[in-house]
C-alpha positions as CSV (number, residue, x, y, z in Angstrom):
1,X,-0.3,-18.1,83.1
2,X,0.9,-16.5,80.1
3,X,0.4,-18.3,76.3
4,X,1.7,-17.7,73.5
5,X,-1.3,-19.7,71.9
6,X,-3.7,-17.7,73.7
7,X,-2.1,-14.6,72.7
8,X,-4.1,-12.7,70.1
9,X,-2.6,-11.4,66.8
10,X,-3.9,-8.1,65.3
11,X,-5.1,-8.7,62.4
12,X,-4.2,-6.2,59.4
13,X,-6.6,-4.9,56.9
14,X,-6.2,-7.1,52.8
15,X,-4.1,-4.9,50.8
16,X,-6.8,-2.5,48.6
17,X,-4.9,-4.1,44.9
18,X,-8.3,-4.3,43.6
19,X,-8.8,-0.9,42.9
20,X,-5.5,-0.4,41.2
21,X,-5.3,-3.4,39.3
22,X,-8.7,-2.3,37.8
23,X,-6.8,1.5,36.7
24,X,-4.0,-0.7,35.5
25,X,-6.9,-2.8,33.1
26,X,-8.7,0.1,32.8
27,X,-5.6,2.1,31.2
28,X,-4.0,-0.9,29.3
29,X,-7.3,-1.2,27.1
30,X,-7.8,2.7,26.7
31,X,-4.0,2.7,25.1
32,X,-4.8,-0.2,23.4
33,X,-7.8,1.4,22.0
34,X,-6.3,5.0,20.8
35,X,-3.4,3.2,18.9
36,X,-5.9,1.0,17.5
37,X,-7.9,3.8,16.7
38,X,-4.5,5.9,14.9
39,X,-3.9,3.1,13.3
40,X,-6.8,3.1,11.6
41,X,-7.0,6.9,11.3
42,X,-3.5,6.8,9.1
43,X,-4.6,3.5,7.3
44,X,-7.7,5.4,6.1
45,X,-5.6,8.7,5.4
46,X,-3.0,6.5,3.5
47,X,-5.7,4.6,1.2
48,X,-7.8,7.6,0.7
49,X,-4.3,10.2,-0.4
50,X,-3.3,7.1,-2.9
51,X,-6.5,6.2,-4.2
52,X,-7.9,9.7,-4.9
53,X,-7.8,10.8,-8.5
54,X,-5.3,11.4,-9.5
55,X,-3.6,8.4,-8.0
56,X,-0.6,9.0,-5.7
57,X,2.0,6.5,-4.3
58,X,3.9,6.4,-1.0
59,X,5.8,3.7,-1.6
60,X,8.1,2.2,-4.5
61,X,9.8,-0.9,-5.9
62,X,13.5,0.0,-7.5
63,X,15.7,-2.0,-10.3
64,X,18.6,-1.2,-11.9
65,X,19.9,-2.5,-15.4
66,X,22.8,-1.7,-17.4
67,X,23.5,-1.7,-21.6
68,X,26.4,-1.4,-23.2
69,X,28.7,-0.1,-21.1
70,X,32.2,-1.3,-19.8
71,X,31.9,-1.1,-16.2
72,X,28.5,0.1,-13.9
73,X,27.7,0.6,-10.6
74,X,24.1,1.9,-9.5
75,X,23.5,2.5,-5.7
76,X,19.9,3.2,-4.2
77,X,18.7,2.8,-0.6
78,X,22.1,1.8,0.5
79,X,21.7,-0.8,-1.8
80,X,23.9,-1.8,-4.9
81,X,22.0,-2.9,-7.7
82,X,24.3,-3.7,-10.4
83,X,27.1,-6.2,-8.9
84,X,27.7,-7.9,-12.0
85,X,28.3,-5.1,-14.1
86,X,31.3,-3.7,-11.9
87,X,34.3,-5.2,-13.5
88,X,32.6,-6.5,-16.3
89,X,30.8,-5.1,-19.9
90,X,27.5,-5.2,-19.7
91,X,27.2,-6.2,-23.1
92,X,24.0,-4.5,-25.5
93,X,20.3,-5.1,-24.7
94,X,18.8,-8.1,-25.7
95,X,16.8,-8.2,-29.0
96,X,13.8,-6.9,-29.1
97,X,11.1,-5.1,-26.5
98,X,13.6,-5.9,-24.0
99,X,12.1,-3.4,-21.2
100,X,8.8,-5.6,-21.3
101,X,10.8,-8.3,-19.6
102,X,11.6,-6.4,-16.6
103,X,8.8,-7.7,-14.7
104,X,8.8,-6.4,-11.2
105,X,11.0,-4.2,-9.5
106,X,13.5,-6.5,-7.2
107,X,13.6,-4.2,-4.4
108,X,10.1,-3.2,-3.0
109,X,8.4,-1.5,0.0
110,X,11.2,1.5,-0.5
111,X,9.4,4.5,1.4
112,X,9.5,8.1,-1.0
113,X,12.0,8.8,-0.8
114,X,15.6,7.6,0.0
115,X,18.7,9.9,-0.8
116,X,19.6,10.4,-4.9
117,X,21.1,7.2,-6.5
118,X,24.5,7.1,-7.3
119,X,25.5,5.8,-10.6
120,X,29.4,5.4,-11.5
121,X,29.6,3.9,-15.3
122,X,32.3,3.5,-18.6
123,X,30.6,4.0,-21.2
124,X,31.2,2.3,-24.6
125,X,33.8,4.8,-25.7
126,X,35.8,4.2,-22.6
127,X,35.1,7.0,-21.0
128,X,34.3,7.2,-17.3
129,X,31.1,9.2,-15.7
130,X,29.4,9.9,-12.3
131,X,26.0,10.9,-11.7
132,X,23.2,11.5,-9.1
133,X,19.7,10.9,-10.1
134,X,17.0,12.5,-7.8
135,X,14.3,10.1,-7.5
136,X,12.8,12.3,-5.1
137,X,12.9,15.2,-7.1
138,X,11.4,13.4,-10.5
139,X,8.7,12.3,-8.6
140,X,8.3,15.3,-6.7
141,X,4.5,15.1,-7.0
142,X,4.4,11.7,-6.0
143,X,1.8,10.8,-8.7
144,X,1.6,7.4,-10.5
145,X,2.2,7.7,-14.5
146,X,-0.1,5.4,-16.1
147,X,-2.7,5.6,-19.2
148,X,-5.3,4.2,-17.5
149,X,-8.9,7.3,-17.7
150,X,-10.4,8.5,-14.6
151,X,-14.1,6.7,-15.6
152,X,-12.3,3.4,-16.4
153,X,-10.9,3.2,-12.5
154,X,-12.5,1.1,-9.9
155,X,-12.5,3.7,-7.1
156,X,-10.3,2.8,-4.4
157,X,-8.4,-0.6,-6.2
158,X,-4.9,0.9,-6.4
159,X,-2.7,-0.3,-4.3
160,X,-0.2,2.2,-3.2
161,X,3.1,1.7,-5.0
162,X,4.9,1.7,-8.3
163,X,8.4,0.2,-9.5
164,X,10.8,2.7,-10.5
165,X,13.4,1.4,-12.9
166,X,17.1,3.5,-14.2
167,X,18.3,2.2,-17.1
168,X,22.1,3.1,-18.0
169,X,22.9,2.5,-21.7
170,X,25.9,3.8,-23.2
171,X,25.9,7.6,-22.4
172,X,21.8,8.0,-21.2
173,X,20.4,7.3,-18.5
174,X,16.8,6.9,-18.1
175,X,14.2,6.5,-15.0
176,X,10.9,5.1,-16.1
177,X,8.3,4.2,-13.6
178,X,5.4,1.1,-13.8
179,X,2.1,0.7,-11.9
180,X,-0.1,-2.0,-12.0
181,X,-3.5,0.0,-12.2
182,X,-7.0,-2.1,-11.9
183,X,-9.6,-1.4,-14.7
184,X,-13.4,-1.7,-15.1
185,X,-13.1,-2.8,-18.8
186,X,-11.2,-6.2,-20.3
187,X,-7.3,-4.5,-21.6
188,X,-6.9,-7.6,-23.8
189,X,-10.9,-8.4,-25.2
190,X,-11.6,-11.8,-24.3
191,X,-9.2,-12.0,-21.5
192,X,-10.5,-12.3,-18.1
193,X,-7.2,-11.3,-16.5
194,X,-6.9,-8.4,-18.2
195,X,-8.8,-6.0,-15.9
196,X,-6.2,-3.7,-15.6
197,X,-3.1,-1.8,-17.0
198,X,1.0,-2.5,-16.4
199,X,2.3,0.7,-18.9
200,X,6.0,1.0,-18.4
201,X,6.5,4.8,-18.7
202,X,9.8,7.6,-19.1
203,X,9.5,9.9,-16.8
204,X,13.3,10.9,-17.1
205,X,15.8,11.1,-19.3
206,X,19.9,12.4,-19.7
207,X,22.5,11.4,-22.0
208,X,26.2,12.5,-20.7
């Protein structure tokens, strides 16, 4: 008589997933691997373009201040820089080396370059102006202003980037760019933090 229990089921031969899952792993680690390897490959062109003499940078910090003027707007990057001085005067510098309190740039990691900023002032007088300032086009070169000599540089130290500041006073407008530039030597003898140079430095200049 007929069982079901005694009836025998084919069996069916294990799926072959071994050999694919291997291709998969296999494929996975060799993508891994070249974009590991590009990575490096632009790291190394990056560091060796900016730290070849004469130094270069790819990237940039960007202020904005504003002197003695009745109203001032400055945008960069999309970015408005100058909010307080809108509907207000800005009032004169303060007293003194005033630039040397700029510090750093308050925007930073800006790639080169972003479109012209836009400035829209009053200037003491009462009388309105518009201008666009090229960044892009000072800077054409790309290379960092500093006075720091070729045999006083620590090969490979710098670090990429400058800060780019526009200053609106009155009628002028001025870009000047600063880089913070490692030295061999002491800048300030006696001064074990001074291994390197900060110059602030004009690089463009307008007055309207």
């Amino acid at each position: 008589m007929y069982s079901p229990l005694s009836a025998q089921t084919p069996s069916r031969p294990p799926a072959r997933r071994a050999p694919t899952m291997v291709l998969i792993a296999l494929s996975v680690f060799f993508l891994a691997g070249c974009q590991t390897a590009m990575s490096a490959q632009m790291q190394t062109n990056d560091a060796s373009t900016t730290n070849a003499w004469p130094l270069h940078f790819k990237r940039h910090g960007f202020d904005a201040f504003c002197y003695n003027t009745a109203s001032c707007t400055v945008i960069y990057n999309q970015l408005d820089l100058t909010p307080e001085d809108k509907q207000r005067p800005s009032g004169a510098p303060p007293s003194g080396d005033y630039r040397a309190k700029w510090g750093k740039a308050s925007h930073i990691g800006i790639n080169n370059f972003p479109e012209p900023a836009i400035v829209k002032w009053t200037s003491a007088d009462g009388q309105s102006h518009e201008a666009s300032v090229d960044i892009a086009q000072i800077f054409k070169d790309e290379r960092v202003l500093h006075h720091v000599k070729q045999n006083d540089y620590p090969e490979g130290s710098f670090g990429g980037s400058v800060d780019i500041f526009l200053e609106v006073n009155d009628r002028t407008l001025t870009v000047f760019s600063k880089a913070h530039v490692p030295t061999k030597s002491e800048q300030v003898p006696g001064n074990k933090y001074s291994f390197h140079r900060n110059d602030l430095i004009e690089a463009w200049s307008k007055t309207y």
